[in-house]
C-alpha positions in Angstrom: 143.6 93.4 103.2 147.5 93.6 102.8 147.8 97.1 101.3 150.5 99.1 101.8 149.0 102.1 102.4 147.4 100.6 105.5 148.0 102.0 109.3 147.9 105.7 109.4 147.0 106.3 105.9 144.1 104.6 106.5 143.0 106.3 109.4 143.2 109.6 107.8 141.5 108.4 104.6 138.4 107.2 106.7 138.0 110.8 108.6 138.5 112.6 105.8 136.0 110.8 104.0 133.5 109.9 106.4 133.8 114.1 107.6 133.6 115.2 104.2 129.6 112.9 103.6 129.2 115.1 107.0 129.6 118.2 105.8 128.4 117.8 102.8 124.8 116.3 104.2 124.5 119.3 106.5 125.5 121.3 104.3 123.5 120.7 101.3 120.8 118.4 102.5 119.0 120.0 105.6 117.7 123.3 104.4 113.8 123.0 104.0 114.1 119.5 105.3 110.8 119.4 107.7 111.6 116.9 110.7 107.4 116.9 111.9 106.5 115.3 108.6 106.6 111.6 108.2 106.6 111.8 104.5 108.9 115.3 104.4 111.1 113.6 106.7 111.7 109.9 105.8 110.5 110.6 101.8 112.6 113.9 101.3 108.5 115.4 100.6 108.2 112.6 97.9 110.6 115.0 95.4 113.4 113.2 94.9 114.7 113.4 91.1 116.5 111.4 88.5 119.4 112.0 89.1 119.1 111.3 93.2 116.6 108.8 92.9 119.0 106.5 90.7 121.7 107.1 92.9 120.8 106.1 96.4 119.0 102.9 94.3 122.1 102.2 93.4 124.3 102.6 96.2 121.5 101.2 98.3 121.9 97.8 96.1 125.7 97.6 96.4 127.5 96.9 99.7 130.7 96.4 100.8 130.3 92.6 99.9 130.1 93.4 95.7 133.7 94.9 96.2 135.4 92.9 98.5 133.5 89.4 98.3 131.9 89.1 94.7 135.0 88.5 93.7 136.9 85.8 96.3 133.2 84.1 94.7 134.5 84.5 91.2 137.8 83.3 92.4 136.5 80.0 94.2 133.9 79.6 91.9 134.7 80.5 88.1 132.3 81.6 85.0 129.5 80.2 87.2 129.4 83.3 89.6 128.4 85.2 86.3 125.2 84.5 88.1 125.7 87.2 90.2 125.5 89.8 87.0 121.8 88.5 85.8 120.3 88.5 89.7 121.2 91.9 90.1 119.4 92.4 86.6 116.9 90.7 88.0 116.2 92.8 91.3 115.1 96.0 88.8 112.7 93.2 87.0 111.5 92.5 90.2 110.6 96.3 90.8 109.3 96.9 87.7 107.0 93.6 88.3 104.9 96.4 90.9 106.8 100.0 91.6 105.2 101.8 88.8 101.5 100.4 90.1 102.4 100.7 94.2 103.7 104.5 93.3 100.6 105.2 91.3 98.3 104.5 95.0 101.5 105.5 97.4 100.9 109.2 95.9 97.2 108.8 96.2 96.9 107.9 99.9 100.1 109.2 100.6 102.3 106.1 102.2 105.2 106.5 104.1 106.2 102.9 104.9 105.1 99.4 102.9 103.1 98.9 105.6 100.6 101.4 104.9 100.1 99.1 101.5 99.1 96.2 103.8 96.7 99.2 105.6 95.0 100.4 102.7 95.0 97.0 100.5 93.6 94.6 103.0 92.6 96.9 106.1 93.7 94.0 108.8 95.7 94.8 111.7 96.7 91.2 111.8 98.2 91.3 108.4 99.7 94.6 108.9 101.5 93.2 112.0 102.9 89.9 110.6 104.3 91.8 107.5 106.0 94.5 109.7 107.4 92.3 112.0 109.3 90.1 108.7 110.3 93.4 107.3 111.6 94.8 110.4 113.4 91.0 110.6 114.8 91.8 107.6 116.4 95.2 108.3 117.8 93.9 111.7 119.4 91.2 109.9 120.6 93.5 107.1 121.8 96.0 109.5 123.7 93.8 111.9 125.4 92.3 108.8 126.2 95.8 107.4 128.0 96.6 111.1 130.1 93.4 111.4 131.1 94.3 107.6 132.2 97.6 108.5 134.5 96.6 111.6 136.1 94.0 109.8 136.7 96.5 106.9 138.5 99.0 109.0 140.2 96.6 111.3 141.8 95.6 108.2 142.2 98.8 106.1 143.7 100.4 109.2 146.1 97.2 110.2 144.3 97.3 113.5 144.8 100.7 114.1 141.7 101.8 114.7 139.9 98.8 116.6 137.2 96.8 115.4 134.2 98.3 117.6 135.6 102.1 117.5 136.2 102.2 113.7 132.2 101.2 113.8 131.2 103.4 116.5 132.9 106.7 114.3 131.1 105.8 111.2 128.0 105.2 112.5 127.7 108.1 114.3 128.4 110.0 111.3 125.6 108.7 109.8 123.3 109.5 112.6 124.0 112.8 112.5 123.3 113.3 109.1 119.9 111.1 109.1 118.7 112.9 112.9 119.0 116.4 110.5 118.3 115.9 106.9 116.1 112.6 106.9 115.9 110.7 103.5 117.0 114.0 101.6 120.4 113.7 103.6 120.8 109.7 103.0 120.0 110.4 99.6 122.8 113.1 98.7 124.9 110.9 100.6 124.7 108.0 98.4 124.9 110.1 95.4 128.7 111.0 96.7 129.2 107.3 97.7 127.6 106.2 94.3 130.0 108.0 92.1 133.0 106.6 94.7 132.1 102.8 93.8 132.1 103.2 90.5 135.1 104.8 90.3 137.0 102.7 92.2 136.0 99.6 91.2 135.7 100.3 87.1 139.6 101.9 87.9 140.9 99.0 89.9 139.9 97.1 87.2 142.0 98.8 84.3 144.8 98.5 86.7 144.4 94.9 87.3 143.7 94.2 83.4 147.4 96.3 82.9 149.5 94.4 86.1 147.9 90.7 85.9 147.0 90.0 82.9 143.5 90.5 80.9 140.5 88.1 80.8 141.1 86.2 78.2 144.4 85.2 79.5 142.8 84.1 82.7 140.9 81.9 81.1 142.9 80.3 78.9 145.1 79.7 82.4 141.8 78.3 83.9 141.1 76.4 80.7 144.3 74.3 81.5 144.4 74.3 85.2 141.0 74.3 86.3 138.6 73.5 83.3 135.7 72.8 85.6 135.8 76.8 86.3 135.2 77.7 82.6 133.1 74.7 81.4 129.0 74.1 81.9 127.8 73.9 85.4 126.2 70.7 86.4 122.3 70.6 86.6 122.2 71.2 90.4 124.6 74.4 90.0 122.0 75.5 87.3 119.2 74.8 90.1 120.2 77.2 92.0 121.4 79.9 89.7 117.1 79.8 89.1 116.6 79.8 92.9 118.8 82.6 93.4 117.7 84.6 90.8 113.7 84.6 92.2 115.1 84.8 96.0 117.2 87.5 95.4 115.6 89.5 92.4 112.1 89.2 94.4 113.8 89.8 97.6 116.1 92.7 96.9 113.0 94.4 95.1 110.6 94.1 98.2 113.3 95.5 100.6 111.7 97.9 103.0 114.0 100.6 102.0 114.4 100.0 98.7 110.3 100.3 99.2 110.3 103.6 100.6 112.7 105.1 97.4 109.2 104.0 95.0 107.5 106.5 97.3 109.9 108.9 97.4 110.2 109.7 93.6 108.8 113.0 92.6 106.9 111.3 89.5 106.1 108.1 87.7 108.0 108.5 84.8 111.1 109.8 87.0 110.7 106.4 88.9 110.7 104.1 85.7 113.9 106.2 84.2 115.8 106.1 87.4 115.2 101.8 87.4 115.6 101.8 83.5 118.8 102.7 84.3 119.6 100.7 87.2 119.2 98.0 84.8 122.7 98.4 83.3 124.5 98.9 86.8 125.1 94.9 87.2 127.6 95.0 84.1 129.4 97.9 85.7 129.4 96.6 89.1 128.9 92.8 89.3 130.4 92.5 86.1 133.6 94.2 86.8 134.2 92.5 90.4 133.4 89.3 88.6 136.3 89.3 85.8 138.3 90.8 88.6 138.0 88.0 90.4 139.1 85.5 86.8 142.1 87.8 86.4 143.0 87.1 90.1 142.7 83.4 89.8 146.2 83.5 87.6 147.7 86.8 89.6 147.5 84.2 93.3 146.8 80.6 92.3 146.5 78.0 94.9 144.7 80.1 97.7 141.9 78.4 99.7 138.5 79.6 100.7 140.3 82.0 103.4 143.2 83.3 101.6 140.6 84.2 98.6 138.7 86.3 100.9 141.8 88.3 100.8 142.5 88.7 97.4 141.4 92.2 96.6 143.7 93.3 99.3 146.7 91.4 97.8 146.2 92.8 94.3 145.5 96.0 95.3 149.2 95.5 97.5 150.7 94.7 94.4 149.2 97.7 92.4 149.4 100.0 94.6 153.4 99.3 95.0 153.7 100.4 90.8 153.8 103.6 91.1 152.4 107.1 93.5 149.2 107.5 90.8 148.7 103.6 91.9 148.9 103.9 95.5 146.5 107.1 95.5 144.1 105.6 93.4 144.3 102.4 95.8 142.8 105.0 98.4 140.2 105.8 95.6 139.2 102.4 96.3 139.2 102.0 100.1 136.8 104.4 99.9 134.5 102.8 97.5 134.8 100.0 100.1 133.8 102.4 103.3 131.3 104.2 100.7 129.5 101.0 99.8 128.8 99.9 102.9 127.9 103.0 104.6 125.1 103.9 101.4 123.6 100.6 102.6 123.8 101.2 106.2 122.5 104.6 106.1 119.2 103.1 104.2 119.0 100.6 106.2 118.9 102.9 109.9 116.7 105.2 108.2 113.8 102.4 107.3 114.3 101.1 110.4 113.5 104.2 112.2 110.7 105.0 109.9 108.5 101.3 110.9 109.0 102.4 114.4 107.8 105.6 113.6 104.8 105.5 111.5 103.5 101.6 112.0 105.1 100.5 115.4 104.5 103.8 117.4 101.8 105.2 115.0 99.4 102.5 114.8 100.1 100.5 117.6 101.7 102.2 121.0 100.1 105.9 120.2 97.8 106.0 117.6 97.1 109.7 118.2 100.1 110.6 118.5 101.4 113.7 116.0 103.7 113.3 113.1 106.3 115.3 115.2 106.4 113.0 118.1 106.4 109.9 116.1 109.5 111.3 114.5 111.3 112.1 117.2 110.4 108.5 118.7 111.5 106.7 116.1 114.5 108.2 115.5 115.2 107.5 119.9 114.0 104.0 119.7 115.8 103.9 116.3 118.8 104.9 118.0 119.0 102.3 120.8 118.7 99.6 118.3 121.5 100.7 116.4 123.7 100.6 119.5 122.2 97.1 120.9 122.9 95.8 117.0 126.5 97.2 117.7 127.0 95.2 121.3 126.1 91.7 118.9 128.2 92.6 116.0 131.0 93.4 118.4 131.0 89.9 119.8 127.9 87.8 118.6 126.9 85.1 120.6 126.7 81.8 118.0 122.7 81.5 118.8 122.3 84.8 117.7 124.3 84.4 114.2 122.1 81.5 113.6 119.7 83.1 114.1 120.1 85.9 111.9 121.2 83.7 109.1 117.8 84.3 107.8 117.3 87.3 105.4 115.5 87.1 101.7 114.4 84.0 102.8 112.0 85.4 105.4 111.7 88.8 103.9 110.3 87.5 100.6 107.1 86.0 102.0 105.5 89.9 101.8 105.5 89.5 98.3 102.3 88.3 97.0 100.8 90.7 98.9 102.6 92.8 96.8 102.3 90.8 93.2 99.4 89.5 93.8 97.2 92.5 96.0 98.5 95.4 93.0 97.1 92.9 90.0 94.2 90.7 91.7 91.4 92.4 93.2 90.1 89.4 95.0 93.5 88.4 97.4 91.7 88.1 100.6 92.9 89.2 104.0 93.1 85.9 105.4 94.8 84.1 102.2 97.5 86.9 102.3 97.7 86.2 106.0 97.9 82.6 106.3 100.0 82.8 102.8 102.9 84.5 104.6 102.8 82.6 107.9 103.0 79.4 106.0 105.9 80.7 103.6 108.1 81.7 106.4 107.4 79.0 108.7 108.7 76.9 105.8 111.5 78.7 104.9 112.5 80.2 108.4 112.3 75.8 109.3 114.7 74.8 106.5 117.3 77.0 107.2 117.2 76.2 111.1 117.5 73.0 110.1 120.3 73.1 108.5 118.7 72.0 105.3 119.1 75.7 103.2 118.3 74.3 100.0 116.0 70.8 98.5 117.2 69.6 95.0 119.0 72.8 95.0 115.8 75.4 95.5 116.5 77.9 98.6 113.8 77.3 101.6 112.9 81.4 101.0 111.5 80.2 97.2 110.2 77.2 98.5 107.9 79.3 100.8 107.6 81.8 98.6 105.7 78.9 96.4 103.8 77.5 98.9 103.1 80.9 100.1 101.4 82.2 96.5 99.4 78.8 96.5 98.2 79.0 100.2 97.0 82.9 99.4 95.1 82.2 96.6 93.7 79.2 97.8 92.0 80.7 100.9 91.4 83.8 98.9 88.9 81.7 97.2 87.7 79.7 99.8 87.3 82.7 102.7 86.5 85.8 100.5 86.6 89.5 102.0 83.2 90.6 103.1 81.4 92.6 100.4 82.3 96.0 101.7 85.7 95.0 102.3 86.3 94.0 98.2 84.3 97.1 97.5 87.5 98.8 99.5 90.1 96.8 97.9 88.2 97.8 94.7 88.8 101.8 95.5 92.4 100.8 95.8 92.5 98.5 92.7 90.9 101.1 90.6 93.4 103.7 91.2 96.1 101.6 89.7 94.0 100.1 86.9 92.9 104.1 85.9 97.0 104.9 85.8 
């Protein structure tokens, strides 16, 4: 990003900011904060209110790439990256297809991790295993993109000042700081601050791109006569996959390890459904504004290819930020929102990460009887290591590797019938739900190695995902649980029938 206030400016901006999230963590978020309790340390003690349990869902949603690469999208693409407003809709649907019913037996039997779902539900260390292993897939590959975002991000915001694996390096230990003493509580503040920065800076960079460019309606018309395919009715295919992407990623997103463990940490039900009630409108103030900043910019820099557009929030924040001394502070404003975004991800990310390790990895496999203190302590270690073996690939990742971690929703998806289906159907079997999610991702996880991401327009993840529901049901009927097994997975099914 060409900004003027690049170099030096930059540097200073990101210390400032990334010490002030410090300070204010310790400060605020690690009093009373238990670090020998699973649930008081990775669920801030399951008490998290509306007001932080809507933040950190939203700034756990939005990343660096819904500022910086939503709209190059909207740029390339035209009205039919409006797509990208109704998905994000779509991921709060997709919680409230289960969160209110998996909080309802999370406070009863006291879960930490999704996993402990798989424990209680279907009582199978096989199925347990498979579903933490394409979780933990999931938040490596989430991760690993959220660190290669980051460098590139203040490589550029800092013209190269600060190099690519340092600028990483700084922010990321920031964050471990804050999660080693304050846990979800500290993550949780910390998104709060980062939640009110995106906002600001995106909703305000789009007032002053409306006022120096030109307004919507303005870039359309200009579309209209330069590029009607940008502003007329997408082909069938292009519809295809708006459906495809709205069940990958509003399924997906929803069943996010993470975004999991907020559902647990909620102090109440009705807390819970408020704080996604009102995730609901986010999209229009997020999505939504990225997206018609990215129509205004196709009549501020027409004519730029696929790699110029990548750059065009940088080049109109140059040209704003060159107006005037309000301009070029508030242009700070939004490198911020940029660093914020992807940090509030990040954070989440680390801290699930750490928490699988802890409690299913560590807990139930290595040291079963092992205390909550210890398997804090080693997942936050192990939890570590990763981090900085993630850091070594994003520095310079090897092109086997990239390939390999292409695969994300696609993958991650496949533990959602057991999910859907186990919350609603009493007779999902251990063995259908098993041999459902081996089949989906073998599928899916096949496609895209192939090279072939999408058939007739339908991602490989929804593919399996449908050959996944029909394989679980299937041999649910076919190879029922014994009886006292379904008279278990009845316990557990009454609880959220009774709520």
């Amino acid at each position: 990003m060409d900004l003027p206030f690049i170099g030096w400016h930059g540097v200073i901006t990101i210390f400032v900011y990334a010490l002030t999230i410090l300070g204010v963590t310790l400060y605020l978020a690690t009093r009373g904060v238990s670090r020998k309790s699973l649930s008081g340390f990775y669920l801030a003690g399951k008490g998290l209110g509306p007001l932080l349990l809507f933040f950190t869902l939203f700034a756990t949603q939005y990343s660096g790439n819904t500022v910086i690469g939503y709209p190059a999208s909207a740029y390339r693409i035209g009205f039919a990256w409006w797509q990208s407003v109704p998905y994000m809709v779509l991921v709060i649907a997709g919680y409230l297809l289960f969160a209110p019913r998996l909080y309802v037996v999370s406070k009863k039997y006291g879960f930490v991790t999704p996993s402990d779902w798989f424990d209680k539900r279907f009582n199978s260390k096989a199925v347990t295993l498979v579903a933490t292993l394409l979780m933990a897939y999931g938040l490596l590959n989430y991760l690993l993109e959220q660190l290669v975002a980051m460098g590139q991000a203040i490589s550029g915001l800092t013209a190269g000042v600060i190099p690519y694996i340092y600028g990483v390096l700084f922010l990321v230990v920031i964050m471990l700081v804050y999660e080693w003493m304050g846990g979800m509580k500290a993550v949780a503040l910390a998104d709060f601050v980062n939640g009110v920065v995106i906002l600001a800076g995106v909703i305000g960079f789009l007032f002053l791109a409306w006022s120096n460019f030109g307004s919507l309606g303005d870039a359309t018309e200009y579309l209209a006569a330069t590029a009607p395919e940008k502003v007329g009715v997408p082909p069938l295919q292009t519809s295809t996959n708006w459906i495809s992407m709205y069940v990958l990623v509003g399924i997906g997103a929803a069943v996010y390890p993470h975004a999991i463990q907020r559902i647990y940490a909620a102090e109440s039900e009705r807390t819970l459904k408020k704080s996604l009630l009102r995730m609901a409108w986010m999209p229009f103030f997020t999505t939504g504004v990225v997206f018609i900043i990215g129509v205004i910019g196709t009549q501020a820099f027409p004519g730029l290819d696929r790699m110029q557009s990548e750059q065009l929030v940088g080049m109109m924040a140059a040209v704003i930020a060159g107006k005037s001394t309000f301009n070029y502070w508030f242009m700070m404003l939004l490198f911020c929102g940029v660093i914020a975004a992807i940090m509030s991800t990040t954070d989440s990310v680390i801290l699930s990460l750490s928490s699988l390790l802890s409690n299913d990895i560590y807990g139930k496999l290595i040291k079963p009887e092992a205390d909550e203190a210890e398997k804090v302590l080693w997942g936050k270690v192990v939890g570590i290591i990763l981090v900085f073996l993630l850091l070594v690939i994003a520095w310079k990742p090897p092109a086997t590797l990239v390939e390999i971690f292409t695969l994300k929703f696609e993958v991650l998806i496949q533990v959602a019938p057991a999910f859907l289906l186990g919350l609603y159907w009493k007779g999902l079997s251990k063995t259908g739900v098993l041999l459902g999610m081996l089949s989906g991702a073998v599928l899916a996880g096949g496609m895209t190695f192939s090279g072939m991401k999408t058939l007739w327009g339908w991602h490989g993840g929804v593919l399996g995902l449908a050959l996944n529901i029909v394989v679980s049901v299937i041999f649910s009927l076919l190879f029922p649980d014994s009886k006292e097994e379904q008279e278990r997975a009845e316990e557990v099914y009454s609880w959220v029938v009774r709520d």
